[in-house]
Structures are given as C-alpha cells and as structure tokens.
Kinemage of the C-alpha trace (Angstrom):
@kinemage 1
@onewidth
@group {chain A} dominant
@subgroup {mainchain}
@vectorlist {calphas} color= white
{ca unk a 1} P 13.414 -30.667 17.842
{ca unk a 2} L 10.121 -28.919 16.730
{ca unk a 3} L 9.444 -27.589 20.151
{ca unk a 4} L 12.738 -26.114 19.882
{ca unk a 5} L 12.238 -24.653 16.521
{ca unk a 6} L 9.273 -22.767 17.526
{ca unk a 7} L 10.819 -21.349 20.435
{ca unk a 8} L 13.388 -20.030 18.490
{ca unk a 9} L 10.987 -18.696 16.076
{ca unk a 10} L 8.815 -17.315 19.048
{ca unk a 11} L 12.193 -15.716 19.867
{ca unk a 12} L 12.909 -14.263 16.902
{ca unk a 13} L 9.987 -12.266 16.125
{ca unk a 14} L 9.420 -11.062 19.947
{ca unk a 15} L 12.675 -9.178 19.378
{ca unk a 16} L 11.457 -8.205 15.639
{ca unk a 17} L 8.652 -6.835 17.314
{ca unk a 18} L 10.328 -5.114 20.243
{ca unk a 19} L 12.774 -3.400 17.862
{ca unk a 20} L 10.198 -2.560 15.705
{ca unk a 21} L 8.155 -0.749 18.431
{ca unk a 22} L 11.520 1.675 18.446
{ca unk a 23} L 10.267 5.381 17.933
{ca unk a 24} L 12.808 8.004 16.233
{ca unk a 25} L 12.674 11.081 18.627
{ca unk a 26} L 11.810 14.791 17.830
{ca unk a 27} L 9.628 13.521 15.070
{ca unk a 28} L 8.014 16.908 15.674
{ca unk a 29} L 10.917 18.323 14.443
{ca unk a 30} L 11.769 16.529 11.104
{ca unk a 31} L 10.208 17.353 7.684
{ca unk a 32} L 8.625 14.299 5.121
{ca unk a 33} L 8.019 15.036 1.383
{ca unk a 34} L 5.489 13.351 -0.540
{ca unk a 35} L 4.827 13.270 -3.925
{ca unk a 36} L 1.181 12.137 -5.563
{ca unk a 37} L -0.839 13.901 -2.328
{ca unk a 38} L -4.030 14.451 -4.701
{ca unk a 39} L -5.497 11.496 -3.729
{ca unk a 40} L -5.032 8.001 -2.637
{ca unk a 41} L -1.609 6.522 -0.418
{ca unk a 42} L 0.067 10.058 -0.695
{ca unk a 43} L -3.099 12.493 0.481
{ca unk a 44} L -3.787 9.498 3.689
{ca unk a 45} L -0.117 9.841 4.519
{ca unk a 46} L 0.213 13.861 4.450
{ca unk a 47} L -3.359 13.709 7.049
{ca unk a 48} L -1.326 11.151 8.767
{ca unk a 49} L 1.664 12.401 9.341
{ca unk a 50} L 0.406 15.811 10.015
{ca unk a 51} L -1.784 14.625 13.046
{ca unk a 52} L 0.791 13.130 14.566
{ca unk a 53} L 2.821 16.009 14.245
{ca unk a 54} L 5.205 15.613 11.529
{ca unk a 55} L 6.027 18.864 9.319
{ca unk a 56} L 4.564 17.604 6.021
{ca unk a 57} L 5.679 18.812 2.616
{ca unk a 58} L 3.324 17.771 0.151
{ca unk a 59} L 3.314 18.015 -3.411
{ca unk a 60} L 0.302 17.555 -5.409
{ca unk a 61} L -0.111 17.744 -9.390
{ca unk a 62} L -2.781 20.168 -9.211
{ca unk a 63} L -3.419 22.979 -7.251
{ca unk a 64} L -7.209 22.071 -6.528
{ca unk a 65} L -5.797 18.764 -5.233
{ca unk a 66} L -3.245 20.656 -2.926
{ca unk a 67} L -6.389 23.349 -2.030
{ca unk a 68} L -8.329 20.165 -0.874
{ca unk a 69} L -5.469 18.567 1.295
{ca unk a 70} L -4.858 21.857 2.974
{ca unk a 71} L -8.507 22.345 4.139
{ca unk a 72} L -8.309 18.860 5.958
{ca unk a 73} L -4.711 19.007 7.787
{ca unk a 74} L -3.146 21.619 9.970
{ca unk a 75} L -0.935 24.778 9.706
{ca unk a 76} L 1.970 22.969 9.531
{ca unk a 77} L 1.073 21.169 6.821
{ca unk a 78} L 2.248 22.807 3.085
{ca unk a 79} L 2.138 21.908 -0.221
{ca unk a 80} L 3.619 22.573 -4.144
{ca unk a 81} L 2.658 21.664 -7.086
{ca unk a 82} L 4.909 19.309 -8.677
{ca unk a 83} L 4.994 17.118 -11.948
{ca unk a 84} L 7.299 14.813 -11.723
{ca unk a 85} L 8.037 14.082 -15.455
{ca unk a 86} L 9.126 17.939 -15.956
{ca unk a 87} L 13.116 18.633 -14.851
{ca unk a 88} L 12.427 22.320 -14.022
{ca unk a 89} L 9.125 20.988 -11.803
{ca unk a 90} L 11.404 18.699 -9.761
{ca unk a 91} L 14.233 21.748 -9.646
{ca unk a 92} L 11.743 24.401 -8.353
{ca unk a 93} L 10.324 21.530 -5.967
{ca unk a 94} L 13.554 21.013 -4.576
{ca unk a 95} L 14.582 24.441 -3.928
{ca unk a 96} L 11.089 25.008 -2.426
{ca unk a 97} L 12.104 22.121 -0.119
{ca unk a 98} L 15.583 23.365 0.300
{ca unk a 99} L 14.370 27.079 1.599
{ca unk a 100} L 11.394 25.308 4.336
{ca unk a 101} L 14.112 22.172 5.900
{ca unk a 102} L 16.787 24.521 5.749
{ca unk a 103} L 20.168 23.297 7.641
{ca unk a 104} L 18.328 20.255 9.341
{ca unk a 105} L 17.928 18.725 5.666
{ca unk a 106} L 15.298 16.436 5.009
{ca unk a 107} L 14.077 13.524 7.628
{ca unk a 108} L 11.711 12.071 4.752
{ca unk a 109} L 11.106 11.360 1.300
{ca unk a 110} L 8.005 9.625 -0.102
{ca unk a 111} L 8.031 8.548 -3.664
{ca unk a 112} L 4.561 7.984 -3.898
{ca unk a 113} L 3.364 9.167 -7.192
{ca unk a 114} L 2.148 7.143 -10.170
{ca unk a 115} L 0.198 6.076 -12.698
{ca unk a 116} L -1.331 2.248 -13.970
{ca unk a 117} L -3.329 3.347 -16.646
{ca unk a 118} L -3.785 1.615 -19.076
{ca unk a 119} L -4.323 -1.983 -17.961
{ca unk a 120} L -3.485 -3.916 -21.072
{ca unk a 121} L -1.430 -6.592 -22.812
{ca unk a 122} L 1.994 -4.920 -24.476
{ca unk a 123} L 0.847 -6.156 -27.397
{ca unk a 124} L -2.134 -2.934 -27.272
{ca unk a 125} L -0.155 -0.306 -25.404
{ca unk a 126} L 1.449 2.134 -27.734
{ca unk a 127} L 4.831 3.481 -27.437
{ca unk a 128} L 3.665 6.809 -26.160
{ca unk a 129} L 1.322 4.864 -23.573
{ca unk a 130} L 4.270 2.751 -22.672
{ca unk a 131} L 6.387 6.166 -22.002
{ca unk a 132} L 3.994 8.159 -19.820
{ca unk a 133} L 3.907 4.871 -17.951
{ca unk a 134} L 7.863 4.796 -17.058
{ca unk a 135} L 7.912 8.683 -17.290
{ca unk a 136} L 6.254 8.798 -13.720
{ca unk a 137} L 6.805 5.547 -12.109
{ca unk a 138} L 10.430 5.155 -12.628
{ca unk a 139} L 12.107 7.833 -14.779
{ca unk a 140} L 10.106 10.490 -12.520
{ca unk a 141} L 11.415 8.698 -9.019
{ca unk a 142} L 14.629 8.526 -9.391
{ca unk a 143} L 14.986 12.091 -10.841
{ca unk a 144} L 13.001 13.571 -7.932
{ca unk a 145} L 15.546 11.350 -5.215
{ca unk a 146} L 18.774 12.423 -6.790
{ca unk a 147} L 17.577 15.923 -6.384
{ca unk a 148} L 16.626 15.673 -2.809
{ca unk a 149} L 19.099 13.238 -1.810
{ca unk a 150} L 21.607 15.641 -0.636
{ca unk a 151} L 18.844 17.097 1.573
{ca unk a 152} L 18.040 13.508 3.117
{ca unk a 153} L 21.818 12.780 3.453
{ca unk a 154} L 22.116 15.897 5.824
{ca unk a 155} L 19.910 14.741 7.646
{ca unk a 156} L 20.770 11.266 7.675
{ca unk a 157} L 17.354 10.638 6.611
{ca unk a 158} L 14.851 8.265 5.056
{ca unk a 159} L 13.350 7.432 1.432
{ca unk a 160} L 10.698 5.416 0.774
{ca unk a 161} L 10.094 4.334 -2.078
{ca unk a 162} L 6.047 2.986 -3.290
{ca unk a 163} L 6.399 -0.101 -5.392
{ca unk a 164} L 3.803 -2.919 -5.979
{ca unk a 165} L 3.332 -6.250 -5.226
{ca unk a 166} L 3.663 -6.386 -9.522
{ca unk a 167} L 7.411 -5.470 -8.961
{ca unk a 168} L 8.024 -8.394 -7.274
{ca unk a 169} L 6.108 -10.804 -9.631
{ca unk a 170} L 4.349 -9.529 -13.375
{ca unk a 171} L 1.215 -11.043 -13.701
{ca unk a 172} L -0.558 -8.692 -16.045
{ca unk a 173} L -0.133 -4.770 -16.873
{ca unk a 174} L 2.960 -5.301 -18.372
{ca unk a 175} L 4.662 -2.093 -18.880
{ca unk a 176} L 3.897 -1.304 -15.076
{ca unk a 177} L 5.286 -3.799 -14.518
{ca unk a 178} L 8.638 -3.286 -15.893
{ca unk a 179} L 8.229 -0.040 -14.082
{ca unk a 180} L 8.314 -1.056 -10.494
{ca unk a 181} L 10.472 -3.903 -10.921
{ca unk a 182} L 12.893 -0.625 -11.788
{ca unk a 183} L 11.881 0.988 -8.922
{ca unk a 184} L 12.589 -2.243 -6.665
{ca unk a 185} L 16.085 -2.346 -8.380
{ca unk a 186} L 16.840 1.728 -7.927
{ca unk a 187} L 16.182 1.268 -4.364
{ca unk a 188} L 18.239 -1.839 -3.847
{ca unk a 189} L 21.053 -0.017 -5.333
{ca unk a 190} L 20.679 2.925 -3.774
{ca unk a 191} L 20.383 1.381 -0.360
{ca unk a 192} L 23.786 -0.270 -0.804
{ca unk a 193} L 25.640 2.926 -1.910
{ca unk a 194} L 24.349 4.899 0.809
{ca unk a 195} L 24.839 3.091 3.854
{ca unk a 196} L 27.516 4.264 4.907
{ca unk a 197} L 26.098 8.028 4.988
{ca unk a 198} L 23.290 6.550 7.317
{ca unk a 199} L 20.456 7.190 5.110
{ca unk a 200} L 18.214 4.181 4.905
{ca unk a 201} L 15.869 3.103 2.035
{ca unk a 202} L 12.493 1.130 2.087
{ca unk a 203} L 10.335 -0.724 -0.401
{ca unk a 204} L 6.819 -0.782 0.066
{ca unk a 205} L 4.650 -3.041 -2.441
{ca unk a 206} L 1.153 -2.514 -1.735
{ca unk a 207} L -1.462 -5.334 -3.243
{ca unk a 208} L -4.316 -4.367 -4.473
{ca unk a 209} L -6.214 -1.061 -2.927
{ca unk a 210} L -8.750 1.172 -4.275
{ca unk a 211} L -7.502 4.286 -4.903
{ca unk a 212} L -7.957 6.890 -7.655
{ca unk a 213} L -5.150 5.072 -9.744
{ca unk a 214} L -7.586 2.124 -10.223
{ca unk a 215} L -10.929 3.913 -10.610
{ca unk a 216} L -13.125 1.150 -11.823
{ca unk a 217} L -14.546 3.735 -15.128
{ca unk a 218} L -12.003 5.336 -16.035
{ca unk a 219} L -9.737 2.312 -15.449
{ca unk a 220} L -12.089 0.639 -18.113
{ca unk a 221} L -12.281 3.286 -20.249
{ca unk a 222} L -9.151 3.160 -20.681
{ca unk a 223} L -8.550 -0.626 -21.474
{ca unk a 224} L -11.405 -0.320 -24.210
{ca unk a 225} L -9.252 2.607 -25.704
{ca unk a 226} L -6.000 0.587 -26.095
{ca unk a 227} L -7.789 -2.436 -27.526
{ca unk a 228} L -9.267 0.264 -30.195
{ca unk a 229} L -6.076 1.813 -31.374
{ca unk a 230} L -4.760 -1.735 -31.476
{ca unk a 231} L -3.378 -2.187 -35.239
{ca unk a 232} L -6.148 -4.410 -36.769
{ca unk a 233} L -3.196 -7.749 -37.118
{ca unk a 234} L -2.953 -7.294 -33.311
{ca unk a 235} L -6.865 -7.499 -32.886
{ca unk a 236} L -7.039 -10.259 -35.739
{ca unk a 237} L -4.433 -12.482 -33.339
{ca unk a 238} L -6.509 -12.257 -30.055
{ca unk a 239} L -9.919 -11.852 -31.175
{ca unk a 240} L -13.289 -9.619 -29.835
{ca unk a 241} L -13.686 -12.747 -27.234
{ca unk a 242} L -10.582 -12.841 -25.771
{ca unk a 243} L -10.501 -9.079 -25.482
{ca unk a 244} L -14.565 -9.465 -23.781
{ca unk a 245} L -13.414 -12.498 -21.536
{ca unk a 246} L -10.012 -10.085 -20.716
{ca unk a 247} L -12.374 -6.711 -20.082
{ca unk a 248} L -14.369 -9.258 -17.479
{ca unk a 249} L -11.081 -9.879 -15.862
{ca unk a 250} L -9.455 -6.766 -15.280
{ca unk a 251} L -13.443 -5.897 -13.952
{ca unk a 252} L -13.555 -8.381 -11.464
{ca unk a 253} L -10.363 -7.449 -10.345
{ca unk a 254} L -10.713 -3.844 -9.857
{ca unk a 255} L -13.953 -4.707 -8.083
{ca unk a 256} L -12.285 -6.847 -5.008
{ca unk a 257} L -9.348 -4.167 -4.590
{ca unk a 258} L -9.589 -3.232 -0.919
{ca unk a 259} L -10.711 -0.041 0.311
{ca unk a 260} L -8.507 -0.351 3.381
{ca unk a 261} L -5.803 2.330 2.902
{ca unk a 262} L -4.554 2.622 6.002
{ca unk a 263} L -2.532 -1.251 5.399
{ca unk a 264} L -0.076 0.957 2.904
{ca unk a 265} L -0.093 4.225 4.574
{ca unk a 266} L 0.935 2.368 8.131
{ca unk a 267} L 3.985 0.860 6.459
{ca unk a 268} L 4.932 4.113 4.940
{ca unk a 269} L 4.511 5.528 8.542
{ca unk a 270} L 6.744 2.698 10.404
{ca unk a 271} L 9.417 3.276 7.727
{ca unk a 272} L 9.583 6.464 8.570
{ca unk a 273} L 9.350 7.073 12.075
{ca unk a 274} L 10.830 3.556 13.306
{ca unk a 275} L 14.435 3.567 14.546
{ca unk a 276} L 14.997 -0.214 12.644
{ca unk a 277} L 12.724 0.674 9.591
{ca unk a 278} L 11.938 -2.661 7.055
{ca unk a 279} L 13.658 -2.584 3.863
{ca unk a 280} L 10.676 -3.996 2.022
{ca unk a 281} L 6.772 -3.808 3.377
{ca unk a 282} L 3.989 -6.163 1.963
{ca unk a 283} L 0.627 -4.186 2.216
{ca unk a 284} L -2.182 -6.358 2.228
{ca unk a 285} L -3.733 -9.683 2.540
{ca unk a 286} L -3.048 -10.776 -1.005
{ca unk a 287} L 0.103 -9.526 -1.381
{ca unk a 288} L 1.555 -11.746 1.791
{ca unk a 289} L -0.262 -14.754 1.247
{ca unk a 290} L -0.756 -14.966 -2.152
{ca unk a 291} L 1.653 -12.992 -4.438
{ca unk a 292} L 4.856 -13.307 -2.159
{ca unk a 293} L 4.524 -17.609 -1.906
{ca unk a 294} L 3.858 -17.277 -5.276
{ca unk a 295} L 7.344 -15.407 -6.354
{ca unk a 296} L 9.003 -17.887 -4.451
{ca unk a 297} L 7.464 -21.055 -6.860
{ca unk a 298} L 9.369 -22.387 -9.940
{ca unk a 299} L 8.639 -20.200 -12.764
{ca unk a 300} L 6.969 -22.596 -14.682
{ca unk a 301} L 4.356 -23.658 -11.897
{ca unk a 302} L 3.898 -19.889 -11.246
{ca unk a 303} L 3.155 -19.070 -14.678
{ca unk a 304} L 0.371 -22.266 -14.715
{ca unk a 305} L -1.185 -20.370 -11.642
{ca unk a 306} L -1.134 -17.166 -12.966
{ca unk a 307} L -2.665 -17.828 -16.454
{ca unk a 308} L -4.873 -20.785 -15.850
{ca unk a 309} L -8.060 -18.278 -15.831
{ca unk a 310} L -6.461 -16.472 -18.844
{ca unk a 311} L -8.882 -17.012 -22.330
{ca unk a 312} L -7.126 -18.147 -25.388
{ca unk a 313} L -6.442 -16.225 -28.379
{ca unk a 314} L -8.284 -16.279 -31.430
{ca unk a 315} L -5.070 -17.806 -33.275
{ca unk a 316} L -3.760 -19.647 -30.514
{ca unk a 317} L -1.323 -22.611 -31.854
C-alpha cells in the first residue's frame, strides 16, 4: 500500500513539474507593471524581467528611485512615478500604461508595493499609523487592479498579487496583518469572478527577507516611537520590561530575515511567464516549513507556539 502511495505521489508531482516547466510564448512581446520598484521584491523583478526580455513598466514612488532602476536595466525598460494611496496617481499611472501597451493590453500586473512599519502591538499603533498601513497594502492594491484590470482582461493577462506569509497566519504586527489577510481575500475573489475572461490571479506570501521594508534602524526606530506616543494607561498595562524584552524580539527577528531575494522574485517570475501559473507561492524556508504546518494546527496549539517566547505584561491576570 505505501509503495503504492509514493508512486502515486512520485506521479503527481513529475507532472506538477512538467506542467510547470510550460513557458508562455512571445514573452518578448507582453508588457508587466510593477508597483514599489524603489527597492526590494519590485526593483529585483523589473532587472529581472527586463534581462530576460520582458517590456517592463515600472513605477517607483520617487523619481531618484526610478533614476536608479533605469541606470541598471535596458532601453526597454520605463518607469512612472506612482503613489498608490493618491486616486489621480493611480489615474495618470493607468493612462500612462494605457498609451505604452496600447491594443495588446496588459500581459502583467505586479502589486508589489507596501509598507510594515511600524512593528507593534495594536494596542500602540495609532489610528493614523493603522491607516497609512491599509492605505498602501490593501486600500492602494485593489484601487490600482480595478484600474488596470480592463487592460489585463484584453490581454487575457496576469495579476499577481504580493502578500505575506502573515496573511495566512497573524503572529505579530497586527494591523499588517489584517492588511494582507485582505489582500489574500481580494485575490481569492477576484480570481473566481474572472475566470471566465481568462485572466488568472496569484498569491505570493514571501517569509521573512531583508529588504528596505524591514531595515533593521529604521524598523526600530520606529517601534520605540509607537511605544512613546502610547497613552501612559497603555504603557502602565505592559510595562518598560515587556516593551525591552518585546524591542529584543522584533531585533532578533529582523536580524535572521534572509537576504536571498531571488526565492520571492522567482515566484513572481513563474507566475508570470508559466502557462499553468500557482495560485498561491510560499517564498522561503520558514514560510513552507514552519508558518504553513503551523496554519494548519488547532488554533489553540498554534497560539501556545506562537506566544510561548512572548514576555508577560506588567498587569498580567
């Protein structure tokens, strides 16, 4: 019986592989928009794409960040500058777009952009801080697809959506949390009401990498800047210790974040160019094999292994 299970597993993932391996033709052809291509997962992809000979549209917040990307990509590379929490931004992006894919439409979008700062309890985040968060995670993606997506349904295109491995299960950062679990849900939704137009829509929830979202000072900085504007009864309830013991925590993680970009911006790649594209991509050691198992776990025995290392408030019952 077990020799015949792991032949048909053997079975299964040859062909999972083998249609995998599927290449969409005249790639060289077909235009990809990316948002957040200052630095980190979008500015790899754009160089990415671009070398292998994709027409890359890339939008960057700042112009210095867009000067920078051109100077390391080709020609056919271009870029805008684009804030994504600013209607008229994401209108002039769009006809920008509209006026370079022309009739073809749009073979790619890449919701990339977005913001983590600050790492805190919701207890310490203000409502403002709390805003900006879902502003440009959520708010910001799914205004920028439903103004491209009738330039990726021409085309009978792709969107691909960046998540985290924190939209699939919130261990800390809570408000960013809420955030991607809203852009999991936007994209499940969305896949389902456009497949019948042939557009397809992937998930990718990268672990933990090292980019300039989690910038070990300024990530810091930050943290020490929510626990100060704190309402004194909030600080009173946790205590200088637990916030110390907390600081150490968010440290050490930040610290051990892989520097191995390429995990995210491969998956991003594949769902783009593949002819059978994933709908969801786990980048990263610790997102496969420790924070997907770990979703899967009752809730209670989850939470156990996700607080255990947690330090107790100062007026803990």
């Amino acid at each position: 019986m077990w020799l015949y299970l792991a032949a048909f597993m053997g079975l299964y993932y040859l062909l999972r592989w083998y249609r995998e391996r599927q290449v969409v033709s005249h790639l060289r052809d077909k235009y990809v928009f990316i948002t957040g291509c200052d630095s980190g997962f979008g500015n790899l992809l754009a160089r990415q794409l671009d070398a292998r000979g994709l027409r890359v549209l890339a939008a960057c917040l700042t112009e210095k960040g867009a000067e920078q990307l051109r100077r390391q990509t080709s020609d056919r590379l271009e870029t805008v500058t684009l804030d994504i929490t600013k209607t008229e931004s994401i209108a002039a992006a769009t006809q920008w777009v509209k006026e370079h894919v022309g009739d073809r439409g749009l073979w790619g979008l890449v919701n990339n952009a977005g913001i983590i700062k600050p790492v805190s309890l919701c207890e310490w985040l203000s409502i403002d801080d709390s805003l900006d968060i879902l502003k440009v995670n959520l708010i910001g993606v799914i205004q920028v697809t439903l103004s491209m997506l009738p330039l990726v349904r021409r085309a009978r295109g792709r969107i691909v959506n960046v998540s985290s491995i924190l939209g699939r299960i919130a261990s800390f950062a809570g408000v960013y949390c809420v955030s991607k679990f809203g852009v999991e849900a936007f994209s499940d939704i969305l896949r389902r009401e456009l497949r019948h137009f042939g557009v397809k829509i992937s998930i990718v929830e990268p672990g933990y990498f090292r980019t300039g979202m989690t910038n070990l000072t300024q990530s810091l900085e930050a943290v020490k800047q929510s626990w100060e504007k704190a309402p004194k009864h909030i600080k009173e309830a946790y205590g200088q210790q637990y916030f110390d013991a907390f600081y150490n925590i968010i440290k050490e993680g930040l610290l051990t974040c892989s520097t191995n970009l390429n995990l995210v911006t491969d998956c991003m790649e594949h769902a783009l160019t593949s002819v059978h594209p994933r709908t969801r991509y786990s980048a990263g050691w610790d997102a496969k094999f420790y924070f997907i198992p770990l979703s899967y776990l009752p809730t209670s025995l989850a939470d156990y292994i996700l607080t255990r290392s947690w330090p107790k408030p100062a007026q803990a019952v």
